[in-house]
C-alpha beads as a LAMMPS data file, in Angstrom:
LAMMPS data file: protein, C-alpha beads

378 atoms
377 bonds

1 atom types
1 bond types

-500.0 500.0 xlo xhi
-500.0 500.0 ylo yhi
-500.0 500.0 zlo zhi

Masses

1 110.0

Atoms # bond

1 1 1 54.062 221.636 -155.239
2 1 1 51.856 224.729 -156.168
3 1 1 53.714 224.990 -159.416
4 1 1 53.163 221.258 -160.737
5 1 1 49.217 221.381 -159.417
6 1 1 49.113 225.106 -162.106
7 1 1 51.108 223.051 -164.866
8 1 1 48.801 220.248 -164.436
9 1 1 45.374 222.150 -164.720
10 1 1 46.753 223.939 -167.568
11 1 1 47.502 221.039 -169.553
12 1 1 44.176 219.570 -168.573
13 1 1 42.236 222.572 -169.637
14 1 1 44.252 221.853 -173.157
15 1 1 43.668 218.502 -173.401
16 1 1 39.813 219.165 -173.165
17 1 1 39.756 222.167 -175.549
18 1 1 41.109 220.453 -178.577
19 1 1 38.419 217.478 -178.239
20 1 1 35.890 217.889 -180.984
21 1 1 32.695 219.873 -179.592
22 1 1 30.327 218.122 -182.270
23 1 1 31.281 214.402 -182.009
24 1 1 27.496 212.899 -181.816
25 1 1 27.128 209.719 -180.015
26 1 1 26.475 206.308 -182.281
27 1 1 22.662 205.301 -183.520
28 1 1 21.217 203.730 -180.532
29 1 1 18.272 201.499 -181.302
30 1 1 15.164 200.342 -178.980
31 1 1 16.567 197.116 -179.147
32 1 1 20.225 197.978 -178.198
33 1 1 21.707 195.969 -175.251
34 1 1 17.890 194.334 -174.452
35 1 1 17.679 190.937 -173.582
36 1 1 15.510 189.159 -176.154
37 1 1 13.302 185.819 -176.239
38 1 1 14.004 182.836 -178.290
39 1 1 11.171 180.143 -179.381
40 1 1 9.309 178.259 -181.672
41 1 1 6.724 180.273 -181.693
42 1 1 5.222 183.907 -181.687
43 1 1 3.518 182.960 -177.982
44 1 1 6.317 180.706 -176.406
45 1 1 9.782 181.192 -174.810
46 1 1 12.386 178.876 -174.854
47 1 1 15.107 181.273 -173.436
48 1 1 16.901 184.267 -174.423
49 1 1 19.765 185.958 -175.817
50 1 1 21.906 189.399 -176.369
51 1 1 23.896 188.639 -178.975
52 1 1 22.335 190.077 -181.301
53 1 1 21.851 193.199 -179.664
54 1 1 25.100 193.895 -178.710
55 1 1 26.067 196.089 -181.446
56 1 1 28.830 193.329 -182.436
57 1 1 28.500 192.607 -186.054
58 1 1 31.150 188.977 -185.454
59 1 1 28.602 187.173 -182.651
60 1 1 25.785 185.928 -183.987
61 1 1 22.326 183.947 -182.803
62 1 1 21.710 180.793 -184.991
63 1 1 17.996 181.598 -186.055
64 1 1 17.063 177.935 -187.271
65 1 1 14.391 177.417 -190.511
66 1 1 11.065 176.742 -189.525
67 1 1 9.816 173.424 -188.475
68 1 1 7.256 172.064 -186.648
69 1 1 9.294 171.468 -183.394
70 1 1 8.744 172.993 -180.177
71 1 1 12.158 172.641 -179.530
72 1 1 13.634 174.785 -182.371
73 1 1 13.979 178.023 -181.730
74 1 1 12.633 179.864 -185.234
75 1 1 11.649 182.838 -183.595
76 1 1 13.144 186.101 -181.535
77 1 1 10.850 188.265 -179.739
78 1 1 11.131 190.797 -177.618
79 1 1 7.903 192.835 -175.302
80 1 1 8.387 196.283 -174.398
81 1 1 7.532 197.580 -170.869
82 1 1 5.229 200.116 -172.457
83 1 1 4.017 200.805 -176.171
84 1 1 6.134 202.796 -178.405
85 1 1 6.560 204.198 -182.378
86 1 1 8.809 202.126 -184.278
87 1 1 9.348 203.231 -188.257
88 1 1 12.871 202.198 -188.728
89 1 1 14.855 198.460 -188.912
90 1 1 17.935 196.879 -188.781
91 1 1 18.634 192.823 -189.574
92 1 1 22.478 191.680 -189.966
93 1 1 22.654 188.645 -191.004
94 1 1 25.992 186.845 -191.814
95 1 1 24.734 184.295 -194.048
96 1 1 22.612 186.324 -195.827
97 1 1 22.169 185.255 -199.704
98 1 1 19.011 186.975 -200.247
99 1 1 16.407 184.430 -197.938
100 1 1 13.277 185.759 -196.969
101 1 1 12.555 187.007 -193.365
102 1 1 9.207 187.909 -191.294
103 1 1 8.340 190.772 -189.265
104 1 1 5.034 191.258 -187.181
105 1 1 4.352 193.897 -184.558
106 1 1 1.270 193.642 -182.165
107 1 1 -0.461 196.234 -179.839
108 1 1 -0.889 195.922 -176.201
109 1 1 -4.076 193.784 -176.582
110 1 1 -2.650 191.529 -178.883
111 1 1 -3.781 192.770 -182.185
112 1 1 -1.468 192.463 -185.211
113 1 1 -0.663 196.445 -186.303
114 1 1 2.177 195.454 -189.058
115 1 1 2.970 191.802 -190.783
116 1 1 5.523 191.194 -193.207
117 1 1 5.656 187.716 -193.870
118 1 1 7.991 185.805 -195.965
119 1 1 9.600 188.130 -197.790
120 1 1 12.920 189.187 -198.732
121 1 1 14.170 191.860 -196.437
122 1 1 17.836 193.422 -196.689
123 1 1 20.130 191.834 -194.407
124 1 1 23.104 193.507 -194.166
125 1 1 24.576 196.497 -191.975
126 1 1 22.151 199.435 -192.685
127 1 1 19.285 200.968 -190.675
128 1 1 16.144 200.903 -193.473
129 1 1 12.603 202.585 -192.937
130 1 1 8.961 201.062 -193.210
131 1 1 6.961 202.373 -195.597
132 1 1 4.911 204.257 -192.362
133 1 1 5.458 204.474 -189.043
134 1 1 4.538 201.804 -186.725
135 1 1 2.168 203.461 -183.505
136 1 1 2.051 201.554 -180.287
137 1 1 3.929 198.502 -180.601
138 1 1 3.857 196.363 -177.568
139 1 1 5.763 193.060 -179.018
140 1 1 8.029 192.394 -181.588
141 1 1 8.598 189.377 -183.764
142 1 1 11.579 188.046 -185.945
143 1 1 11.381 184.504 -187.977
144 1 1 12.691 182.342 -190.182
145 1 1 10.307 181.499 -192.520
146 1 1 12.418 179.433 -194.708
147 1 1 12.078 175.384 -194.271
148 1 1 16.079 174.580 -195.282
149 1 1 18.096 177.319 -194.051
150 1 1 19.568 178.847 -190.829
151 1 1 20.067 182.493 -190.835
152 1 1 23.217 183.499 -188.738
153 1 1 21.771 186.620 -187.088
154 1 1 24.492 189.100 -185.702
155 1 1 22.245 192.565 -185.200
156 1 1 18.696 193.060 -185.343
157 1 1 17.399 196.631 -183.755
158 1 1 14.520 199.213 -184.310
159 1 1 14.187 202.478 -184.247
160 1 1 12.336 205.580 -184.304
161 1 1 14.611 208.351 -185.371
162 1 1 13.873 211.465 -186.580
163 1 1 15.494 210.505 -190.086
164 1 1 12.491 210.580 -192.598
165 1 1 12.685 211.402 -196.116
166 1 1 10.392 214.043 -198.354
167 1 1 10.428 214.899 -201.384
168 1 1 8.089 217.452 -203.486
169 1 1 8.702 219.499 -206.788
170 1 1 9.431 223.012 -206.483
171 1 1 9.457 225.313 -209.584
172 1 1 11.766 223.199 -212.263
173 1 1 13.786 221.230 -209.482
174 1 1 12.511 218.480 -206.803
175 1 1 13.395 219.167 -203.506
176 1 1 14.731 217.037 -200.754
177 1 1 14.622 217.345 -196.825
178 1 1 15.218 215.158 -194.248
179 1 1 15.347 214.749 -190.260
180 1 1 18.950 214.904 -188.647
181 1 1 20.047 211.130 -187.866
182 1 1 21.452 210.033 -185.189
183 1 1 25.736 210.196 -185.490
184 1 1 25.180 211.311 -188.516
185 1 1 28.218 213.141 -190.105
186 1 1 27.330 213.710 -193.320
187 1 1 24.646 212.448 -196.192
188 1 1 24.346 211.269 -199.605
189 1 1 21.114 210.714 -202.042
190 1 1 20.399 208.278 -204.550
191 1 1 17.905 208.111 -207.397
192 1 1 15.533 205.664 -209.313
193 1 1 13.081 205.781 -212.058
194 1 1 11.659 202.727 -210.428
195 1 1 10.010 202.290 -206.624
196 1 1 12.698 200.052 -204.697
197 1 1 15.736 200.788 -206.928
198 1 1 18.235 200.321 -208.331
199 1 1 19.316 203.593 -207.242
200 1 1 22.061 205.663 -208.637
201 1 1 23.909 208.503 -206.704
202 1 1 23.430 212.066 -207.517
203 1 1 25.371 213.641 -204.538
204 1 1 27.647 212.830 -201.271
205 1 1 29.043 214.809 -198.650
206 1 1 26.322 216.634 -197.980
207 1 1 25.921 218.497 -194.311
208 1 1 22.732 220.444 -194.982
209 1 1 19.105 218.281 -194.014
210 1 1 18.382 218.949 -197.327
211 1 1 19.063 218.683 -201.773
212 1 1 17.844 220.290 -204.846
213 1 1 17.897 217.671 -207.319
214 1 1 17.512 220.309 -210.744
215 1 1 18.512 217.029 -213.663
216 1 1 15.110 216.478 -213.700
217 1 1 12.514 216.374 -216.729
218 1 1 8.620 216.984 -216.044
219 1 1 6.596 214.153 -216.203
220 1 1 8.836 211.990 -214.774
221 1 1 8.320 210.333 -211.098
222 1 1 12.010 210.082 -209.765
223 1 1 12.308 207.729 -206.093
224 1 1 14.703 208.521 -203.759
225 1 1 16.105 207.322 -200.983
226 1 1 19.322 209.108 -198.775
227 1 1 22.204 207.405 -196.530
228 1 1 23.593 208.857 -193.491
229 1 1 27.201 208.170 -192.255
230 1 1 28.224 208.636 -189.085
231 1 1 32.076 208.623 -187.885
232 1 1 32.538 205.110 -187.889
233 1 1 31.332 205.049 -191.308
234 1 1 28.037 202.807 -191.227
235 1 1 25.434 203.959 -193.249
236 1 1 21.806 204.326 -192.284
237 1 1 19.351 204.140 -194.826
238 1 1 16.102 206.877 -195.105
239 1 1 12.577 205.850 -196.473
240 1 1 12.182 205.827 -200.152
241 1 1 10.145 209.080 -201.469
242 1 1 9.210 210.223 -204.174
243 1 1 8.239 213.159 -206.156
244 1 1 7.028 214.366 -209.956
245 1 1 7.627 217.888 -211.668
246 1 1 4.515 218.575 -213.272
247 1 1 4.264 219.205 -217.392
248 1 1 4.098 222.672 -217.864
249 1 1 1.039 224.990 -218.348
250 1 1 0.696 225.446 -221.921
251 1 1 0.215 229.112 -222.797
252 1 1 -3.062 229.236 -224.470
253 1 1 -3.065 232.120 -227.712
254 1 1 -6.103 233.712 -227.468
255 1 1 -8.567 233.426 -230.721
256 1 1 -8.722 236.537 -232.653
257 1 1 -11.733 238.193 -232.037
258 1 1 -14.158 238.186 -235.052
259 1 1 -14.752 241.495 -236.530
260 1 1 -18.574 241.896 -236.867
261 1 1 -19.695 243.685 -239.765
262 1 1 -23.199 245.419 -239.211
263 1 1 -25.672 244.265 -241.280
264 1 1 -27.125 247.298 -243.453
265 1 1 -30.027 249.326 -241.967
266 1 1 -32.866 249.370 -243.572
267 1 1 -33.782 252.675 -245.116
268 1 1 -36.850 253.421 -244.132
269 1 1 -39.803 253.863 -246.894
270 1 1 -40.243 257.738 -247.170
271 1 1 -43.805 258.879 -245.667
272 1 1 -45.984 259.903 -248.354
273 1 1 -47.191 263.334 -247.372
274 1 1 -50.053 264.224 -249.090
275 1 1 -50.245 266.742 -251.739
276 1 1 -51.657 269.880 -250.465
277 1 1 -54.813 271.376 -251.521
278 1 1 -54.148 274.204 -253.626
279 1 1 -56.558 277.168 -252.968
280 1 1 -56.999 278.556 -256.650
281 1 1 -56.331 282.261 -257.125
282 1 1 -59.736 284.044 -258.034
283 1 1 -59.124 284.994 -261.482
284 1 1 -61.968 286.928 -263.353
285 1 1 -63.225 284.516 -266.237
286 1 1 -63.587 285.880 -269.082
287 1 1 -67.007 286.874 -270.841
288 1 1 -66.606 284.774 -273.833
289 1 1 -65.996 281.604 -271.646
290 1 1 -67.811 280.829 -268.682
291 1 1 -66.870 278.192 -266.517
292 1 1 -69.439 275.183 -267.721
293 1 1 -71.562 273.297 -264.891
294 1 1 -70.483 270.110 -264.316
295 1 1 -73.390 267.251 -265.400
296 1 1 -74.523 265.561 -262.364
297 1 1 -73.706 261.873 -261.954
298 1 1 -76.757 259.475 -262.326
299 1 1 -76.550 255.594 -262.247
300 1 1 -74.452 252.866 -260.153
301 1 1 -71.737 254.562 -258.074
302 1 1 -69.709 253.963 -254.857
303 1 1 -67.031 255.492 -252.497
304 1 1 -63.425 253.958 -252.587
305 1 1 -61.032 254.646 -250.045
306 1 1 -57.498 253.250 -250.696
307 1 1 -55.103 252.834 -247.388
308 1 1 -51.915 253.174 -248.547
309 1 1 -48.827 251.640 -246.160
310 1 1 -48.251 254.604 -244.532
311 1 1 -51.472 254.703 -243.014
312 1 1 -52.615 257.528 -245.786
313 1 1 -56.196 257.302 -246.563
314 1 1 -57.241 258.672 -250.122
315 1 1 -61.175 258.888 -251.055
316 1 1 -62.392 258.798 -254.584
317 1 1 -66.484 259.855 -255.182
318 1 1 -66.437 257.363 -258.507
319 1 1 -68.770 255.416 -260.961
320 1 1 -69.150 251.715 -260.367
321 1 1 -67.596 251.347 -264.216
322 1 1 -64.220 252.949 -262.839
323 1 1 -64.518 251.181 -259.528
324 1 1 -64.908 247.956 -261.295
325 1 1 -61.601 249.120 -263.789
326 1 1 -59.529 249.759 -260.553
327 1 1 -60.509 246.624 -258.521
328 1 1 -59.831 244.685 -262.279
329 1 1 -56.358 246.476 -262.297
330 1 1 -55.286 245.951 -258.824
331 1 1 -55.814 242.092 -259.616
332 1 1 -54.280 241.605 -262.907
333 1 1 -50.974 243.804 -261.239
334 1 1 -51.267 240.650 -257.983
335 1 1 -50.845 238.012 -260.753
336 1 1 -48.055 239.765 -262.185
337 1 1 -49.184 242.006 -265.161
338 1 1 -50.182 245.201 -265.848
339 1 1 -48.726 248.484 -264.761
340 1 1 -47.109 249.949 -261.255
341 1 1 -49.746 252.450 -261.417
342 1 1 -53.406 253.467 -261.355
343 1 1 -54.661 256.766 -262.464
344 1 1 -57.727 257.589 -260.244
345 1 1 -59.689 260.395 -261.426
346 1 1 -61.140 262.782 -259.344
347 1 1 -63.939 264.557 -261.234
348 1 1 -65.830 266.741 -258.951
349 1 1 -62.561 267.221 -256.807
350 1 1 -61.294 269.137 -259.667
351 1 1 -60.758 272.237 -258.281
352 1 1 -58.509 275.163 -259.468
353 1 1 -58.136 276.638 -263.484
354 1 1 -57.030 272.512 -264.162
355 1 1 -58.273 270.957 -266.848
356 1 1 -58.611 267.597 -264.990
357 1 1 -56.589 266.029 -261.973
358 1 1 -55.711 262.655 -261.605
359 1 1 -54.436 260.372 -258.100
360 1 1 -51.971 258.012 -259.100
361 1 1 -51.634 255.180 -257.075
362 1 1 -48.907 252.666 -256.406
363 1 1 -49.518 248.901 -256.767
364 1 1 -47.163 247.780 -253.901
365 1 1 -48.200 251.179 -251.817
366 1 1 -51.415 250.103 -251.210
367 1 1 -52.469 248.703 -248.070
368 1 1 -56.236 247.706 -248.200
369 1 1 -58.757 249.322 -250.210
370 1 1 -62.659 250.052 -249.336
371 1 1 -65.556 250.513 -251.573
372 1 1 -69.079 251.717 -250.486
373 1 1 -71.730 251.571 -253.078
374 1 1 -74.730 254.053 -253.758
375 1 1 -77.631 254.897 -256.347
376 1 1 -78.033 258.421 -257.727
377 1 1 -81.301 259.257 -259.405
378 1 1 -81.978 262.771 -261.254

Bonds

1 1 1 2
2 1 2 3
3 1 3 4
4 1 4 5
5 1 5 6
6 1 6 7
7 1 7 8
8 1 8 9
9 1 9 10
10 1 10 11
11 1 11 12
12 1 12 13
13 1 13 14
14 1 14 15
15 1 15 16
16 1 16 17
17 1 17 18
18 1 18 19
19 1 19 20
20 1 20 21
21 1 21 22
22 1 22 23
23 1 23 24
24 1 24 25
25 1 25 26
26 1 26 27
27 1 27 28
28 1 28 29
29 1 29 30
30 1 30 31
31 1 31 32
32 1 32 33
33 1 33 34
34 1 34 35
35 1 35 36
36 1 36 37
37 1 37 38
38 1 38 39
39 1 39 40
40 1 40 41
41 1 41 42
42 1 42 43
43 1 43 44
44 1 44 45
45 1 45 46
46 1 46 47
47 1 47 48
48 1 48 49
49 1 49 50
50 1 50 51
51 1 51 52
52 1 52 53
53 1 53 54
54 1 54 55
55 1 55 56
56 1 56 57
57 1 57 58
58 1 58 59
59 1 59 60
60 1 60 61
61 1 61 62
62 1 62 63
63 1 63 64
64 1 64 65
65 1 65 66
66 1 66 67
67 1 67 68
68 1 68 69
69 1 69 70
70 1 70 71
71 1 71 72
72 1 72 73
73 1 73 74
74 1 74 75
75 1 75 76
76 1 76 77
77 1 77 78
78 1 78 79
79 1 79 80
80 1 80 81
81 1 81 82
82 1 82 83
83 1 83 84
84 1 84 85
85 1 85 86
86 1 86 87
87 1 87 88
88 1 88 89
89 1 89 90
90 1 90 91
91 1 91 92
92 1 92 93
93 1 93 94
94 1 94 95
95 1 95 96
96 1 96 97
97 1 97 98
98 1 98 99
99 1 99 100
100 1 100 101
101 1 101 102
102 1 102 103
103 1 103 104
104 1 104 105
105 1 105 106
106 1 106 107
107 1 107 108
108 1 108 109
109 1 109 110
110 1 110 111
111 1 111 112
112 1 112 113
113 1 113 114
114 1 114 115
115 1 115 116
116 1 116 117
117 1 117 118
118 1 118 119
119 1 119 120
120 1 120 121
121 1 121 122
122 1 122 123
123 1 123 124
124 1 124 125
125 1 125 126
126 1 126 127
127 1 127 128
128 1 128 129
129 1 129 130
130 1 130 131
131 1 131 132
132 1 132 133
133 1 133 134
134 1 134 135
135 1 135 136
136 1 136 137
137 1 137 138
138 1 138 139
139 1 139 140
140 1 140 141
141 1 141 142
142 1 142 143
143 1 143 144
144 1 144 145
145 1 145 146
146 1 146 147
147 1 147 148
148 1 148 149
149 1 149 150
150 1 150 151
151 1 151 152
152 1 152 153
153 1 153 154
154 1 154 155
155 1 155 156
156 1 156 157
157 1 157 158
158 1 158 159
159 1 159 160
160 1 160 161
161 1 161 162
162 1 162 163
163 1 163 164
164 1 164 165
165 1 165 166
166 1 166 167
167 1 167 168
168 1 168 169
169 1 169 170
170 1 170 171
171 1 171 172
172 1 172 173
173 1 173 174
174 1 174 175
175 1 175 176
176 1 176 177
177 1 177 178
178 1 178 179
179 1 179 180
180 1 180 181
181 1 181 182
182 1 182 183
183 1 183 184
184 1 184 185
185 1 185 186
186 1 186 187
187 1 187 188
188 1 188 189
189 1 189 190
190 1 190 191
191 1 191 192
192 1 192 193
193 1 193 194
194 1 194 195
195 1 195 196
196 1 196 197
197 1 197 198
198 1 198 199
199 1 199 200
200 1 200 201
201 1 201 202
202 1 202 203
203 1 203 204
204 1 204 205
205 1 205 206
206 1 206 207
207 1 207 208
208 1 208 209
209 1 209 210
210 1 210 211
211 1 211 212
212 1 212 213
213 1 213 214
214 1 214 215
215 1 215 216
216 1 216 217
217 1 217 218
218 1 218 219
219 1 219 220
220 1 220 221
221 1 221 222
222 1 222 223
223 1 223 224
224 1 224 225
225 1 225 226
226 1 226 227
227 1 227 228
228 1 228 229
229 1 229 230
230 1 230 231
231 1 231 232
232 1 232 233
233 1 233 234
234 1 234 235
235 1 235 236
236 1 236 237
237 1 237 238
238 1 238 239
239 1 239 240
240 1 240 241
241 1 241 242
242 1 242 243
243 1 243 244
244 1 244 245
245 1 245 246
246 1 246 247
247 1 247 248
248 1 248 249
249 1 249 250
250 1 250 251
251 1 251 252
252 1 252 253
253 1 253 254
254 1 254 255
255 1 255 256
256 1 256 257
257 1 257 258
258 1 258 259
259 1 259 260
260 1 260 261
261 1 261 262
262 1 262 263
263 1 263 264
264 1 264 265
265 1 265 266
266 1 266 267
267 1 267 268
268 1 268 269
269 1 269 270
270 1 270 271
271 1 271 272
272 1 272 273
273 1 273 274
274 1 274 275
275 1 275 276
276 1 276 277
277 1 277 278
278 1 278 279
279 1 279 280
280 1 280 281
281 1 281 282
282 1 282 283
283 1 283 284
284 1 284 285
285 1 285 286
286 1 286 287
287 1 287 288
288 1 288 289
289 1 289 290
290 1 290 291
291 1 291 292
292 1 292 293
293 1 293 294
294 1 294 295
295 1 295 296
296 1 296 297
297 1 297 298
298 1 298 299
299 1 299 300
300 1 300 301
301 1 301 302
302 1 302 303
303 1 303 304
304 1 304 305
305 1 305 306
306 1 306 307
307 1 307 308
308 1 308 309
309 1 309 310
310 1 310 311
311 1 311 312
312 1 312 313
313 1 313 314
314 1 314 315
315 1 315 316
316 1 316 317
317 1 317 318
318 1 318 319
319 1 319 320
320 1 320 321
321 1 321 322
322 1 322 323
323 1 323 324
324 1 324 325
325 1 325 326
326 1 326 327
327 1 327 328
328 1 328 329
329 1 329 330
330 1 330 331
331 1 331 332
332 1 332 333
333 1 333 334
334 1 334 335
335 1 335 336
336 1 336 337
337 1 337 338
338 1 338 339
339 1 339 340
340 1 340 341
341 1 341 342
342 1 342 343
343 1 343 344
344 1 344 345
345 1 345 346
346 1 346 347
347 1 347 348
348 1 348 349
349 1 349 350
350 1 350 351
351 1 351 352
352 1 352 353
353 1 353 354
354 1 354 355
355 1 355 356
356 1 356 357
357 1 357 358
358 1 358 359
359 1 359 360
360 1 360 361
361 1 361 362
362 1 362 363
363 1 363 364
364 1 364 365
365 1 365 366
366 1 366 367
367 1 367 368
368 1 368 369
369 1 369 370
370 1 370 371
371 1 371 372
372 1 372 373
373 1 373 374
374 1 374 375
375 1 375 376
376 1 376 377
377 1 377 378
């Protein structure tokens, strides 16, 4: 007896070892197995059903099109106990040849936080995600807006699963990640140039939460959406993201920096230094030739001082006749004629064994000029 108790644990303890340690249970919805509300309208009840919550995709709930009779029911609704996050949908529908459905969610007070009304919604076996997540819902509502057809419902769940899609660029690639979903075996991802599809596959079989999509082109917005497939093989559809990689940074050449050539100094005007006074050397005259006495002046005469540029004064002791010959020089030269030069004599200031000495002046030296007028009597 001991013996066949030991065989029999031992092939227990086999039987559980080679079960699969990573099997993941099926996507359960917040719908799944609930009892819903049928009516003809968001606010009434005209009784209820499970069928399509029963996870059978062959039993169905006749959802009639919409007519104004109390007694059709057009709508399914179900109230949950307490408020939760929905961002995820599934609608089955048998029939379905592309009619348009209606969704609306409301808050505990009755507010509407999500309306989609009368328009064409996907109805066949996959889970699909709304464009945000839903906070708070208190009620859900599914009609049939259409006014000549009955939609065969078999499933209609919601969810909120961890299964979001995001997509940004990184470097020269757009990158993909995702939340695990529920079952969920493996993954594939699609891709659009165009929001909503049609979508094109650009990988399967993939086990990481995440994809490198590097066939892009900058510029381009790509949308994407990605499927998980659990054992059983449904598919459950993510949101749709989307993502652009950026033109490149053009590499700006620098502009050459101009050479500046220095414009030429200015050589300065040289400073007129002023010729020294020469002491003359006492040198005996001779007998034969004294040194004659200078006449003294008589008549008209005047001081002239001429400033040159250089701040240089020069003083001449002169007759008003050569006064009058300089001033009629200096004007003739400032219309344009005459010479570059005046010679000023300097008589009396004729020191030394010279015969005579003379100040020549510059025309475009001279700064200002000053004459003081006197009378000399003998």
């Amino acid at each position: 007896m001991k013996k066949r108790l030991s065989l029999f644990l031992v092939l227990l303890l086999i039987s559980i070892a080679i079960i699969p340690a990573n099997i993941q249970a099926e996507t359960v919805g917040l719908l799944t197995g609930k009892t819903i509300k049928t009516a003809s309208n968001r606010d009434g009840s005209i009784g209820t059903t499970t069928v399509v919550t029963d996870g059978k995709a062959d039993t169905y709930f006749d959802l009639k099109a919409q007519v104004s009779n109390s007694a059709v029911t057009d709508y399914l609704i179900y109230e949950f106990a307490t408020p939760v996050d929905i961002n995820a949908f599934k609608v089955q529908i048998i029939n379905f040849k592309n009619e348009n459905l209606a969704f609306e969610f409301f808050d505990k007070d009755g507010k509407i936080l999500y309306q989609l009304w009368s328009q064409k919604i996907v109805g066949d076996e996959l889970i699909y995600y709304f464009p945000s997540k839903l906070l708070n819902v208190k009620k859900a509502v599914l009609t049939n807006p259409n006014t000549s057809t009955d939609l065969k419902v078999a499933e209609w769940n919601l969810y909120n699963s961890s299964f979001s899609l995001s997509a940004e660029p990184d470097s020269n690639q757009i990158k993909l990640n995702w939340g695990q979903a529920d079952g969920a075996q493996s993954y594939s991802v699609e891709r659009s140039l165009t929001p909503g599809g049609p979508y094109s596959g650009i990988a399967s079989n993939v086990t990481d939460l995440f994809f490198e999509d590097v066939n892009v082109e900058s510029g381009t917005q790509y949308y994407y959406i990605t499927y998980a497939l659990d054992k059983s093989g449904v598919k459950i559809a993510s949101n749709e993201a989307s993502a652009e990689l950026p033109e490149p940074t053009p590499t700006v050449t620098p502009e050459p920096t101009p050479i500046v050539t220095p414009e030429p100094t200015n050589t300065p005007e040289p400073t007129v230094t002023p010729e020294p006074t020469i002491e003359p050397t006492t040198t005996p005259s001779p007998p034969a030739s004294p040194t004659p006495t200078p006449e003294p002046a008589t008549g008209n005469r005047a001081i002239l001082v001429v400033t040159m540029n250089t701040g240089l004064e020069k003083e001449f002791e002169l007759s008003m006749t050569e006064v009058n010959a300089f001033i009629s020089w200096y004007e003739n030269k400032q219309d344009g004629t005459g010479t570059a030069s005046y010679a000023i004599n300097k008589h009396n200031n004729n020191k030394g064994p010279f015969s005579s000495r003379k100040d020549y002046v510059i025309f475009d030296k001279i700064l200002t000029f000053e004459v003081s007028e006197y009378s000399v009597t003998e």
